[in-house]
C-alpha positions as CSV (number, residue, x, y, z in Angstrom):
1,X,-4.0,4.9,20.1
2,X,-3.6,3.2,17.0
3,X,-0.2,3.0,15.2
4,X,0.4,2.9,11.3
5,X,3.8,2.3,9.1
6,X,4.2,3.3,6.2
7,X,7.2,1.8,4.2
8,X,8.2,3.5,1.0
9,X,10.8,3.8,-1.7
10,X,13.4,5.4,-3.0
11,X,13.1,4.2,-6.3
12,X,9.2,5.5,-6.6
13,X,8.6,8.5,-8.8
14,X,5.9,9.7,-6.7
15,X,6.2,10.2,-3.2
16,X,3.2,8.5,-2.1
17,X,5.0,8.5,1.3
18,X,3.8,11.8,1.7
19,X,0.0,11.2,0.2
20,X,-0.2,8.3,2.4
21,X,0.7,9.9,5.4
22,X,-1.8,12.4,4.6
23,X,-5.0,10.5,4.1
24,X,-4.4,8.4,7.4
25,X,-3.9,11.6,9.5
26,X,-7.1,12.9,7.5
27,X,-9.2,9.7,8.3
28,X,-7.5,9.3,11.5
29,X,-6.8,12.4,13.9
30,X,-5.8,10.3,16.8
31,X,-3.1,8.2,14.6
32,X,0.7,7.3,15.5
33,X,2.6,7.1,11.7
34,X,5.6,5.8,11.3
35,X,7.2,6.2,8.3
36,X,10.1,4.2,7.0
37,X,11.9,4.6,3.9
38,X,14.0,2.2,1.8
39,X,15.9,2.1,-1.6
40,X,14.0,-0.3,-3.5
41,X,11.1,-3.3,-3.6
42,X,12.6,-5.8,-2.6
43,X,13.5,-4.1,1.2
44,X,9.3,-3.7,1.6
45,X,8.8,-6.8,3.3
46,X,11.9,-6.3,6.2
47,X,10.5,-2.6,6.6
48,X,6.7,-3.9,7.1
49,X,7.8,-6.4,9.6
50,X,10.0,-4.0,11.4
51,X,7.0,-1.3,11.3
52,X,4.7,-4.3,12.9
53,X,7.6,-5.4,15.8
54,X,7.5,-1.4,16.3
55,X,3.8,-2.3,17.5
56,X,2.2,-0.6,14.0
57,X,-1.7,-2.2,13.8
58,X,-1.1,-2.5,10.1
59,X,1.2,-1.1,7.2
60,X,0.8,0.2,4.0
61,X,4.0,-0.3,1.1
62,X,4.3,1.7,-1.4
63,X,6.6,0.2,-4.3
64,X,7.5,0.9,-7.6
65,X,8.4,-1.2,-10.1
66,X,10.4,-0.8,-13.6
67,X,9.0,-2.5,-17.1
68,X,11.9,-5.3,-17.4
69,X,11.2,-9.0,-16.6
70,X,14.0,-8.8,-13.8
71,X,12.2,-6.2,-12.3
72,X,8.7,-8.2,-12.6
73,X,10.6,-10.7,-10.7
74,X,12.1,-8.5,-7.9
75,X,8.4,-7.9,-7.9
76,X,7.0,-11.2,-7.4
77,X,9.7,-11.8,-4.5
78,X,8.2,-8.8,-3.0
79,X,4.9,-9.8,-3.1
80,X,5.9,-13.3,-1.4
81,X,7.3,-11.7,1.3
82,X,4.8,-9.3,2.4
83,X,2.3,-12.1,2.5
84,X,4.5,-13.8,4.7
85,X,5.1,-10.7,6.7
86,X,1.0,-10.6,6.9
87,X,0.8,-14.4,7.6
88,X,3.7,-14.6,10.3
89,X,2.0,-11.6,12.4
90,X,-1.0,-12.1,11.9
91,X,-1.3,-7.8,10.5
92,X,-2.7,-6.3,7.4
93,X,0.0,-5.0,4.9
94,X,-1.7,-3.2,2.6
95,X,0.8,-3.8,-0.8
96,X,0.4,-1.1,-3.3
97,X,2.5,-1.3,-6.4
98,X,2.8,0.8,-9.7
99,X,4.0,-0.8,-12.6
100,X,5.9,1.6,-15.1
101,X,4.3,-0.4,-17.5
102,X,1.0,0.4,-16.4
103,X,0.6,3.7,-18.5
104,X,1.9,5.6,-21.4
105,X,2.6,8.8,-19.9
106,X,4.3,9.9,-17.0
107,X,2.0,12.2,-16.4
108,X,-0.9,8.8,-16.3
109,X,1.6,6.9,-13.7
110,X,1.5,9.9,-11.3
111,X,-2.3,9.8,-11.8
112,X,-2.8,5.8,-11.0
113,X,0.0,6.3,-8.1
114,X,-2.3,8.9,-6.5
115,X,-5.5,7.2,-6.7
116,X,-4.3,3.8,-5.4
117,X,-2.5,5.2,-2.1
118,X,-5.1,7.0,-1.5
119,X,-7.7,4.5,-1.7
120,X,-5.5,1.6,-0.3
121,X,-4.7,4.3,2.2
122,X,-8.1,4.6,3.4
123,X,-8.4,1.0,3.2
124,X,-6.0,0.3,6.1
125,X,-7.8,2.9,8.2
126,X,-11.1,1.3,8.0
127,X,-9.1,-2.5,8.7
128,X,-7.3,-1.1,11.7
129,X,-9.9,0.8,13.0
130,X,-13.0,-1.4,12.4
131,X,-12.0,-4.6,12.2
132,X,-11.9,-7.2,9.7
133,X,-15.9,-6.6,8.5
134,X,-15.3,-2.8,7.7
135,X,-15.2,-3.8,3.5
136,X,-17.5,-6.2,3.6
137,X,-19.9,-3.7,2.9
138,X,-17.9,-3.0,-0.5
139,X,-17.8,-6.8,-1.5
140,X,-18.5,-7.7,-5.2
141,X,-18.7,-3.8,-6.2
142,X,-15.9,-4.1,-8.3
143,X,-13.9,-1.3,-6.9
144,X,-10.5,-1.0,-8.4
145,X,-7.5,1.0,-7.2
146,X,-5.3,3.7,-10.2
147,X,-8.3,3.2,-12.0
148,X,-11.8,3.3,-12.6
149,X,-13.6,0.9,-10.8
150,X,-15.2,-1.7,-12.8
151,X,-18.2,-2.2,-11.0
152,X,-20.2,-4.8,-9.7
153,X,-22.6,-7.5,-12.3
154,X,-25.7,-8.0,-11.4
């Protein structure tokens, strides 16, 4: 049986917790999900590698993060530490962020929030169950996640 985390925040607006959880039970019936909550950011990384020693085939975080520099910063310690978490076991951690600054409306952030779990949450379905050459198919198309994708130059 596979096993995902899913490590999430208080701090988010959205609970993209929940829309996670959904779309990996949708794309996989037969999943474990654990779910683990923490206050802020900067707690993703412990909660990933505790979801991985829990035996978890890959995690997904789900963080959100305010518009001053200190919290760009909290940010970029974050991001550090789930790459380590990948790099030390050798597990996918799927790191999905939204920026407050990212829109102008609140009703915008909950849009982008949606769309990139949901597609990042898909994303670590087709890693854990196919393998590492289930994107490849996907390379250079210019797919973006909270917004439209870009698309691929030919």
């Amino acid at each position: 049986m596979r096993k995902y985390g899913i490590a999430d925040t208080t701090f988010s607006r959205v609970d993209m917790g929940k829309i996670a959880y959904k779309i990996i039970r949708d794309e996989d019936d037969e999943a474990e999900i654990i779910r683990y909550t923490v206050p802020g950011i900067k707690d993703l990384p412990v909660a990933a590698k505790r979801l991985i020693d829990e035996g978890c085939d890959g995690v997904i975080t789900l963080g959100w993060v305010g518009k001053t520099m200190l919290d760009k910063y909290s940010y970029l310690a974050t991001s550090i530490g789930l790459i380590i978490v990948q790099i030390l076991t050798s597990k996918h951690v799927i790191d999905v962020t939204i920026h407050e600054d990212e829109a102008d409306s609140e009703e915008k952030l909950k849009e982008i929030a949606i769309d990139r779990t949901s597609k990042h949450a898909r994303n670590l379905v087709k890693l854990v169950k196919e393998g590492k050459n289930a994107l490849t198919k996907y390379a250079g198309k210019g797919l973006r996640q909270g917004f439209r994708d870009a698309g691929e130059i030919d």
